[in-house]
C-alpha positions as CSV (number, residue, x, y, z in Angstrom):
1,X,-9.7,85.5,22.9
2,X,-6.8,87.1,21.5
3,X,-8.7,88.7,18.9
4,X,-5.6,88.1,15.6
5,X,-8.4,87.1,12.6
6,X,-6.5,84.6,10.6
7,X,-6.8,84.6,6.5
8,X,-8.8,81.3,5.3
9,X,-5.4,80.6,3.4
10,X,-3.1,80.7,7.0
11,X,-6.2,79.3,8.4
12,X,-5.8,76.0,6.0
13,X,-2.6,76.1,6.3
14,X,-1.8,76.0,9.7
15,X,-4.9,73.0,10.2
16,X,-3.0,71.3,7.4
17,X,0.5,71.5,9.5
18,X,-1.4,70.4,12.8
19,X,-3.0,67.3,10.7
20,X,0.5,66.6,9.4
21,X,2.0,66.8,13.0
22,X,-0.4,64.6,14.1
23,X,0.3,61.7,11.5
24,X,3.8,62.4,11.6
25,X,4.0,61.3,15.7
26,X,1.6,58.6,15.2
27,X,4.4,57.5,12.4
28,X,7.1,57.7,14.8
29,X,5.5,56.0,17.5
30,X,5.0,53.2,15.3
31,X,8.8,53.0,14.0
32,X,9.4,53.8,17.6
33,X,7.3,50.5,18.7
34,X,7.6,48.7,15.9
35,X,4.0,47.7,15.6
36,X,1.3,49.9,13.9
37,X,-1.6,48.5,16.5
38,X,-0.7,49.6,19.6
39,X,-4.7,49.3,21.3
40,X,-8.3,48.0,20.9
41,X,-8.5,52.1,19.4
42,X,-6.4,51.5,16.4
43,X,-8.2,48.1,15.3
44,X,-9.9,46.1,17.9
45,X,-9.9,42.9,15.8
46,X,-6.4,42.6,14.8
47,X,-5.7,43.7,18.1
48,X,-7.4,41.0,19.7
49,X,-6.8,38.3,17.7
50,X,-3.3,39.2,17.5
51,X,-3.5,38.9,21.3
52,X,-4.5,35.3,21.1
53,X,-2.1,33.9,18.9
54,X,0.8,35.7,20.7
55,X,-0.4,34.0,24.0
56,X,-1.1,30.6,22.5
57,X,2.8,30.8,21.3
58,X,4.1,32.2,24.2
59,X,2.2,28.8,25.7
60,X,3.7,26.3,23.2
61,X,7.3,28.5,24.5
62,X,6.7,26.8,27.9
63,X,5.5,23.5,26.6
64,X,8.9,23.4,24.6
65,X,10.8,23.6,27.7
66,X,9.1,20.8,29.8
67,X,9.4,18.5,26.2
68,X,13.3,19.5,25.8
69,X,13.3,18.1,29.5
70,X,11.5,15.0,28.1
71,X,14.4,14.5,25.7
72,X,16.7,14.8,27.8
73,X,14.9,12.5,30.4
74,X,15.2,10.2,27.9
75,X,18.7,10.4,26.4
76,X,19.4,9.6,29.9
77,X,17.9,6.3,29.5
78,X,19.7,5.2,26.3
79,X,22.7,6.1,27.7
80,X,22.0,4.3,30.3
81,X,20.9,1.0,28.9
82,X,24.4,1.3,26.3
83,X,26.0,0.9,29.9
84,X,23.9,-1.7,31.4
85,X,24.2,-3.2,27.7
86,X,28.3,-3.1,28.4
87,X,28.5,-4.4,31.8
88,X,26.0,-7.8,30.9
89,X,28.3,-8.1,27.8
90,X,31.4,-8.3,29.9
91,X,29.7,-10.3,32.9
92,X,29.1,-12.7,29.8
93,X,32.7,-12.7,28.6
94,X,33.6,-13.6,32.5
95,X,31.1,-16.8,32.5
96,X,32.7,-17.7,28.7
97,X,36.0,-17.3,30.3
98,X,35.5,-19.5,33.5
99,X,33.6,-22.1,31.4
100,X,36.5,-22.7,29.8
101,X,38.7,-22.7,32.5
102,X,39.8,-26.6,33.5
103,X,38.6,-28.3,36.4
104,X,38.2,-32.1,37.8
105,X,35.0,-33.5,36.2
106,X,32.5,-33.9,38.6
107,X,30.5,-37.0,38.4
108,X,26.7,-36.7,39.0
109,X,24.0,-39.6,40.7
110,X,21.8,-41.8,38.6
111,X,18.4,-40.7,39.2
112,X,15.6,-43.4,39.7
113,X,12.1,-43.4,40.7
114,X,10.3,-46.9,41.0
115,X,6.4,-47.4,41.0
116,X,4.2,-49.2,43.2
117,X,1.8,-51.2,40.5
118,X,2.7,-54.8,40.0
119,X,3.3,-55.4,36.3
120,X,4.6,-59.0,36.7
121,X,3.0,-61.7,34.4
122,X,2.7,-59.0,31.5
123,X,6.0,-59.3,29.8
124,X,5.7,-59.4,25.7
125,X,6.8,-61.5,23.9
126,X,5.9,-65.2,21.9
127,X,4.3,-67.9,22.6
128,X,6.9,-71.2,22.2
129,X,5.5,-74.8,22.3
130,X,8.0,-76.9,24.4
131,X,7.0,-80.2,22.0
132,X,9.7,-80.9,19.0
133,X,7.5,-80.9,15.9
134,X,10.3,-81.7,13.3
135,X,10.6,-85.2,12.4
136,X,6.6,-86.1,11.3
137,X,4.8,-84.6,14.1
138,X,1.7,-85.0,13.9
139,X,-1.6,-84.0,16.3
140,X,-5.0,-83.1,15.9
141,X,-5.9,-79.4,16.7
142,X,-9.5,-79.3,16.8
143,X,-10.3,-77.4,20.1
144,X,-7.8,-75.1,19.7
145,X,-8.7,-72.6,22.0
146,X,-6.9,-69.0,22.3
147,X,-8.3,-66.4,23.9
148,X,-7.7,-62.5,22.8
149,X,-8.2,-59.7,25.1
150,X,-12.7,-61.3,25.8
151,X,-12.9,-63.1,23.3
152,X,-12.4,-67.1,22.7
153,X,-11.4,-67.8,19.3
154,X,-11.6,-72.0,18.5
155,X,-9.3,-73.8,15.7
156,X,-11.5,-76.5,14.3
157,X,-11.1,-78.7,11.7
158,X,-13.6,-79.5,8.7
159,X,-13.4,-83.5,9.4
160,X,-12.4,-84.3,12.6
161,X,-10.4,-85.5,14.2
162,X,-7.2,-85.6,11.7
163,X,-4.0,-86.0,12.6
164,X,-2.0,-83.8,10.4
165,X,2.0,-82.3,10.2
166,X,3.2,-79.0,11.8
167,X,2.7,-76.8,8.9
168,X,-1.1,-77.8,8.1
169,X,-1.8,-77.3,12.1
170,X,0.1,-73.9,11.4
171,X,-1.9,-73.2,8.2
172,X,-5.4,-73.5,10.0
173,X,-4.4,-71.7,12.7
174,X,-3.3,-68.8,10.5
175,X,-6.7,-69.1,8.3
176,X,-9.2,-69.0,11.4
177,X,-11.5,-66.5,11.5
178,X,-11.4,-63.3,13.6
179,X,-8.0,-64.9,14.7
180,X,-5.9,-64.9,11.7
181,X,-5.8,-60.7,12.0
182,X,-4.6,-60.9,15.6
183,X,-1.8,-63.8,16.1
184,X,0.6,-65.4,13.5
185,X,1.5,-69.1,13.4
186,X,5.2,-70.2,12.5
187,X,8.0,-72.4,13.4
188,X,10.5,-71.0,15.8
189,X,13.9,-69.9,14.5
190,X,15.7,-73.4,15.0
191,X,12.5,-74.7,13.0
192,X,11.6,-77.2,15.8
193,X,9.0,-75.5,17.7
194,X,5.3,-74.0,17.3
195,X,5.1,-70.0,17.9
196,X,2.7,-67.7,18.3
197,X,3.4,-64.2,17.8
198,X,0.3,-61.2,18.0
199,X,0.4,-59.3,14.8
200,X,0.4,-55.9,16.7
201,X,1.5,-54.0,19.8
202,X,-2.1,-53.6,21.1
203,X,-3.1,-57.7,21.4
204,X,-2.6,-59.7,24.2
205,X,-3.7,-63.1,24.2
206,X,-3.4,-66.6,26.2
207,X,-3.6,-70.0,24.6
208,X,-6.2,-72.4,26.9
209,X,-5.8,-75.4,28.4
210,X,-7.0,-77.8,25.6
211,X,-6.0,-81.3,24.6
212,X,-4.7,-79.6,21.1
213,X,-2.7,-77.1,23.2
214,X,-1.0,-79.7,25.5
215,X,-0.1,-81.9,22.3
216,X,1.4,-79.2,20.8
217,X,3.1,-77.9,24.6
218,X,1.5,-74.3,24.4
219,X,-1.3,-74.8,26.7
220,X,-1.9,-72.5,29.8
221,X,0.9,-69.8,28.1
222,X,0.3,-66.2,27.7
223,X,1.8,-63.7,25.0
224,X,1.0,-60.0,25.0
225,X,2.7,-56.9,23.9
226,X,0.4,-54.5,26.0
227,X,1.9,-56.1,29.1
228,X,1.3,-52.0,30.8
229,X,-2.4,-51.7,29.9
230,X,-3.0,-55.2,31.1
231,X,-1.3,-55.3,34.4
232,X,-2.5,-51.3,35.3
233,X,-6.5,-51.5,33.6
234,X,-6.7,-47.6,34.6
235,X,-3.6,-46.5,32.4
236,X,-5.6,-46.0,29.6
237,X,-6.6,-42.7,28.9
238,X,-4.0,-41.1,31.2
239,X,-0.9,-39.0,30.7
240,X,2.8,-38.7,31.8
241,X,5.4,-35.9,31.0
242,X,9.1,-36.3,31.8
243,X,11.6,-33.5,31.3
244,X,15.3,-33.9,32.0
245,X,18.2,-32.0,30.3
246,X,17.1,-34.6,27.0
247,X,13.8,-32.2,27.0
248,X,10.4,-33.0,27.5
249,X,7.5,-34.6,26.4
250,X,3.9,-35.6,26.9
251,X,2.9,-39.1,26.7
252,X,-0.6,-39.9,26.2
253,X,-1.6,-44.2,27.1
254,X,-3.8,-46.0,25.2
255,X,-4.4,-48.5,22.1
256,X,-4.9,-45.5,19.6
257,X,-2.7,-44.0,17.0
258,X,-0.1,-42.4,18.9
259,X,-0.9,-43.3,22.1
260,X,1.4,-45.8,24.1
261,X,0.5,-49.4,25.5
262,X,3.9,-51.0,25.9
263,X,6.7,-51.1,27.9
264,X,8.6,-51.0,24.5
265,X,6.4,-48.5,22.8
266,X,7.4,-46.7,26.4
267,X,11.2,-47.1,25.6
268,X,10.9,-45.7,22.6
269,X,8.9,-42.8,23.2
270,X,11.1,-41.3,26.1
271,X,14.1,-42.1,24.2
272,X,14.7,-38.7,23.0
273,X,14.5,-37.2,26.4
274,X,17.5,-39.5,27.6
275,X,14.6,-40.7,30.5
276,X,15.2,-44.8,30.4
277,X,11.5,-47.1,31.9
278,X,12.5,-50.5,32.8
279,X,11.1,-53.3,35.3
280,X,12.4,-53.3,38.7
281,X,11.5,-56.8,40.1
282,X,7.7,-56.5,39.4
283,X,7.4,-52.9,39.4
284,X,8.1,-50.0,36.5
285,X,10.9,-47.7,36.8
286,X,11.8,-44.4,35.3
287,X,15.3,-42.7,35.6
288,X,18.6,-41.0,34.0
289,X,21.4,-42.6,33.9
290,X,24.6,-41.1,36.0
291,X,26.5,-39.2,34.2
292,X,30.1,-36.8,34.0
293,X,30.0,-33.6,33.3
294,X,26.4,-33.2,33.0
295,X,24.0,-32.8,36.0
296,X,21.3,-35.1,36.1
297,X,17.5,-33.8,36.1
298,X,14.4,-35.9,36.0
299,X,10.8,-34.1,36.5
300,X,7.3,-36.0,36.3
301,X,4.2,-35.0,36.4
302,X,0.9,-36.6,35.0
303,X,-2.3,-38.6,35.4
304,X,-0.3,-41.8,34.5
305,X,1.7,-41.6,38.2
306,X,-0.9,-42.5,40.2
307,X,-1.6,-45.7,38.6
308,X,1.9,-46.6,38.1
309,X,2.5,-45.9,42.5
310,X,4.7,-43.0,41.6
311,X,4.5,-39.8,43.3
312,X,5.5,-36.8,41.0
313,X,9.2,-36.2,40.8
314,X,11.2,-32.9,40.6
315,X,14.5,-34.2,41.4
316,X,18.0,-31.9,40.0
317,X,21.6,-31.7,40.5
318,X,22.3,-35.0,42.9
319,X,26.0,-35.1,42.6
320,X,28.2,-38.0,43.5
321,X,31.8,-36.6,43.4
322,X,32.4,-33.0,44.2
323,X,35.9,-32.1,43.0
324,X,38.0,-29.3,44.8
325,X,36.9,-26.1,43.8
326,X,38.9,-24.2,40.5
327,X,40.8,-20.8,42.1
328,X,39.9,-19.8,39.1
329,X,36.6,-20.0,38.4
330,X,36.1,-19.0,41.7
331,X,37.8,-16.0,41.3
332,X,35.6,-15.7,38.0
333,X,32.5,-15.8,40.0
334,X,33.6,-13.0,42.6
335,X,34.4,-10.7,39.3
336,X,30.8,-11.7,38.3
337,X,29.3,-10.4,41.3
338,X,31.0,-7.3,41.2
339,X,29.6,-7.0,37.7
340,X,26.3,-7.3,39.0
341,X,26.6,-5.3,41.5
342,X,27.8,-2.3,39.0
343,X,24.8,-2.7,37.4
344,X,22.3,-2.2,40.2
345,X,24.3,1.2,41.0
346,X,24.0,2.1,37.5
347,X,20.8,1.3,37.5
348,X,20.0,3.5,40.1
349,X,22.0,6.9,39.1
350,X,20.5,6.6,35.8
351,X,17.9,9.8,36.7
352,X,17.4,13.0,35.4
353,X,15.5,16.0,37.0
354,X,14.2,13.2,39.3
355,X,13.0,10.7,37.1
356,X,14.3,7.1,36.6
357,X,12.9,5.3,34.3
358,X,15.0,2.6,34.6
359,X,13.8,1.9,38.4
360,X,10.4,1.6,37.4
361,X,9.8,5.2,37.2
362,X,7.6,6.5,34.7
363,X,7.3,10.2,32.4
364,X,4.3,11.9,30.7
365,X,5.1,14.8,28.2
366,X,2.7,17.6,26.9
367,X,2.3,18.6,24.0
368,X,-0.5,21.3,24.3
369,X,-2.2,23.7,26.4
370,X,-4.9,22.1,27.6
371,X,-3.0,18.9,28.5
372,X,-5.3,16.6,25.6
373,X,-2.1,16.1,23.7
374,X,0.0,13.9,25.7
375,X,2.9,10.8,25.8
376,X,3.6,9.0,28.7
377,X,6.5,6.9,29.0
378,X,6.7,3.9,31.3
379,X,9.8,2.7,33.1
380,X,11.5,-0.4,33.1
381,X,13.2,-2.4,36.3
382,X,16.5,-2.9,34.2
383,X,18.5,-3.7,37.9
384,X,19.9,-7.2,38.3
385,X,17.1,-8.5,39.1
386,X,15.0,-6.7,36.6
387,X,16.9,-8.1,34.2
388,X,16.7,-11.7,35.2
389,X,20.3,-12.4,37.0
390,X,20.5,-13.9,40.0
391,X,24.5,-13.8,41.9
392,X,25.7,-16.9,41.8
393,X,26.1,-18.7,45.0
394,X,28.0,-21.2,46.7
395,X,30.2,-23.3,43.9
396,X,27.9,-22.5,40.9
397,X,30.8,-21.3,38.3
398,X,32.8,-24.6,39.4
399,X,29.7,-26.4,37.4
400,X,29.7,-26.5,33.5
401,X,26.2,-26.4,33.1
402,X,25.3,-23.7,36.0
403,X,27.5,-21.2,34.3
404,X,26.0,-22.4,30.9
405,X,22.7,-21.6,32.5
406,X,24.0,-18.4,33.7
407,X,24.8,-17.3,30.1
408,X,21.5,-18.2,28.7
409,X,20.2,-16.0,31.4
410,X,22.9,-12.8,30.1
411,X,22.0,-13.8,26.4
412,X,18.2,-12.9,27.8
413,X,19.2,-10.0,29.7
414,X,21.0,-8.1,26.2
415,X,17.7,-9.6,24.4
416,X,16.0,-7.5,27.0
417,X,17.8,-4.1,26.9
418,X,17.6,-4.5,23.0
419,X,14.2,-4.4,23.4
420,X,13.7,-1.1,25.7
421,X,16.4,0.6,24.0
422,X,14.3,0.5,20.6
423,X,11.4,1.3,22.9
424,X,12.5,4.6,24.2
425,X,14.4,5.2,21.0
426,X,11.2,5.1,19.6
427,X,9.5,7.7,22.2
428,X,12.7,10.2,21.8
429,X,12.1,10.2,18.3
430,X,8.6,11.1,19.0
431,X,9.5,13.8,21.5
432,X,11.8,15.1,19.2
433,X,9.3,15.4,16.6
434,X,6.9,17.2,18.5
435,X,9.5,19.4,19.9
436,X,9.9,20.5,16.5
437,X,6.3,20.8,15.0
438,X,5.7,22.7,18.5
439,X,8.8,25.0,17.7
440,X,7.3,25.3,14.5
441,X,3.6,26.2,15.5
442,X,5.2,28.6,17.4
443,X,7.0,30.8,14.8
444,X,4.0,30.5,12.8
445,X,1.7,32.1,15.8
446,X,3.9,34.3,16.4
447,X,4.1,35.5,12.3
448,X,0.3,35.3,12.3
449,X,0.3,37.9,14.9
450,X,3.2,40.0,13.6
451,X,1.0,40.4,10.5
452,X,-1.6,41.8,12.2
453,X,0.1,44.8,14.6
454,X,3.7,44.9,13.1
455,X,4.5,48.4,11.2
456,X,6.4,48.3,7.6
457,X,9.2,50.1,8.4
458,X,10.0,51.2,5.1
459,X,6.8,52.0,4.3
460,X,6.0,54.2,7.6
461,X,9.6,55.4,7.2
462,X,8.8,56.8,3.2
463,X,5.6,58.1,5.3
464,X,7.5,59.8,7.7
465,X,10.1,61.4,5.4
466,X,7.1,62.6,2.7
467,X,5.3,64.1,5.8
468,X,8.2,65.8,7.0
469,X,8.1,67.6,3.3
470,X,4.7,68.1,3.6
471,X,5.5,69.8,6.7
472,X,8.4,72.1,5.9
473,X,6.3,72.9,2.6
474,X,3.5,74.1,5.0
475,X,5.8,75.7,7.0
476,X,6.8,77.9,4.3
477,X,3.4,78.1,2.7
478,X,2.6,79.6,6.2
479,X,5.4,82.0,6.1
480,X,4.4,83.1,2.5
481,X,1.0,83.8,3.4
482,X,2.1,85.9,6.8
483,X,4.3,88.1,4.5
484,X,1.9,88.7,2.4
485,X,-0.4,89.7,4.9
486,X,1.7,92.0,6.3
487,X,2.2,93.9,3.1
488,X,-1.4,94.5,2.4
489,X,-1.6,96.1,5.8
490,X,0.7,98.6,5.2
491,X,-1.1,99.5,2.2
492,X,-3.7,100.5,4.0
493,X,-2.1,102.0,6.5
């Protein structure tokens, strides 16, 4: 001990000085460190918490990174497909350019296939009487007979037998029950001759051999307009589809509404599809016509081919007349390659950081830290091929309609990288968005913890400087109080 007893005043005064000492470093520590919670000691639940947040932002720091990679994965992509998007657009221009480049017309084959099933016998038409009825013809027509489809229908007269002119004979016919719906009486057009026409495209019908018939020179003839369903009995109910460069079409057989049972009815229903039926010798034919300028296809396919003999037909392209080939659309066609070449490569180097999403390649981007938040991004083939175009081959740009086809297929292709563009257009917006709520989230942790352990400056700088008073005030207080110790202890002495 060193035995100096200190005055309760110095005594105050000096623990006063050491207190202010005290909060005067802690003061400059803090505008030293910039944060008034420097440990668990100084408040262990800002502290903590303050912890978390700063770590959770420091982890969306990182996420940012790998999702400004994302974008830029991405960007790669777009820019990529406005390429691709360039070099189909001027592969097209080529293809419009040799198409209308001149060249000897090339003159395709007619295309026929010919059935099997005999059809002969069944042709439509009227029923003629061979017997001049002008001039007072007369005959009695009782026993009649004329059979439709099964069933025997009989002309008879209410006093027989009664010879009677051409237009009574006609009249009864026409008034005969069950037969009057079906077939029509009337003179021929030189007005000479009996004829019997069926009222519809679905009746067939054969006039018997009668006494009446042979007076009026109809007996043993048939008329029919259903000559297909009668000479094939297992047509009905089946189907036939033709397609050629007319289009297609379905054709169902039958005696319904719709359906077809003539070789007319036929006629008429592929006649938008530029497919022709006709009767070769006894046997039905479907084909195209040939044809310059335009290459011939005829395809078939349906129930109805068996029972007509025919075997299903995929023929194309037979050509008669092959003209020289055009220098210059053959030169157009090696440009076109090129092209398509060019955007294989392009589709290849179209990678960033490793990832091509335009070779099938594929991206996932997190947006969190435990990896719940994600979006993955799938790749596209957009190559050539991917695309749809084939390099044309062999003579293919010397043919009107093969470059035609060739820039349907590029019209596809720019269809196509339309589409992905707006797809990944419509994930780099989204990445973009998340990069900036995630920058966001992170400024906001990052404040949220500031608030907890960041000093005032101003305020622990006004404490610093009113302490520092404090302090030179008890300083002197101190000095004071020694003095005035010293006096009283001369005094005494």
């Amino acid at each position: 001990m060193s035995g100096v007893t200190l005055s309760p005043g110095i005594r105050s005064t000096l623990l006063s000085l050491q207190a202010t000492a005290a909060r005067t470093s802690a003061i400059q520590t803090r505008l030293a460190t910039g944060q008034r919670i420097t440990s668990a000691l100084d408040n262990p639940t800002s502290f903590f918490t303050a912890q978390s947040l700063a770590a959770r932002a420091s982890e969306l720091n990182v996420l940012l990174d790998n999702v400004a990679q994302a974008q830029q994965t991405v960007k790669t992509v777009t820019q990529g497909i406005s390429a691709l998007s360039k070099l189909v657009q001027s592969a097209r221009s080529l293809a419009q350019q040799a198409r209308q480049a001149e060249h000897p017309m090339t003159t395709y084959d007619a295309i026929e296939v010919t059935g099997t099933a005999d059809i002969s016998g069944e042709t439509a038409g009227a029923v003629t009487g061979n017997v001049d009825t002008s001039g007072g013809f007369t005959a009695d027509v009782d026993g009649l007979q004329i059979q439709v489809g099964a069933t025997v229908y009989t002309v008879n007269s209410a006093i027989s037998p009664t010879p009677e002119g051409i237009n009574a004979i006609i009249s009864r016919i026409n008034n005969t029950a069950g037969l009057n719906s079906r077939i029509t009486a009337s003179l021929d057009a030189t007005g000479k001759f009996l004829e019997l026409t069926a009222d519809s495209t679905d009746v067939s019908f054969q006039v018997l051999n009668t006494a009446a018939a042979t007076a009026l020179g109809i007996a043993g003839q048939s008329g029919t307009s259903t000559n297909l369903l009668q000479a094939m009995p297992g047509l009905a109910g089946t189907s036939l589809t033709v397609q050629s460069g007319g289009g297609a079409k379905t054709i169902n057989f039958g005696t319904g509404a719709g359906q077809v049972s003539t070789l007319d009815e036929l006629q008429s229903a592929l006649a938008s599809t530029g497919v022709n039926a006709w009767t070769t010798g006894a046997n039905l034919s479907l084909g195209v016509p040939a044809t310059a300028g335009v290459q011939n296809s005829l395809i078939t396919s349906g129930s109805a081919l068996a029972v007509f003999g025919m075997a299903p037909s995929s023929v194309e392209y037979g050509t008669v007349n092959t003209p020289t080939p055009d220098p210059s659309r053959a030169g157009y066609q090696a440009q076109y390659n090129i092209l398509l070449q060019q955007i294989d490569t392009l589709a290849l180097d179209s990678f960033y950081n490793g990832i091509n999403l335009l070779s099938g390649g594929s991206l996932t981007a997190t947006f969190n830290g435990n990896g719940s938040s994600t979006l993955s991004i799938a790749g596209a083939s957009l190559d050539a091929t991917g695309l749809g175009l084939a390099a044309p081959a062999g003579e293919d740009f010397q043919s009107d309609p093969a470059i035609d086809d060739i820039v349907g297929d590029l019209d596809a292709a720019l269809a196509s990288l339309r589409a992905q563009a707006a797809r990944f257009g419509a994930s780099l917006a989204i990445l973009q968005t998340r990069q900036d709520f995630t920058r966001a989230m992170a400024e906001t942790l990052k404040a949220g913890a500031d608030d907890l352990v960041l000093a005032d400056a101003n305020e622990e700088g006004a404490n610093l400087l009113a302490l520092q008073t404090r302090q030179a005030l008890s300083a002197t207080a101190l000095s004071l109080s020694s003095i005035g110790a010293r006096g009283v202890l001369r005094l005494f002495q």
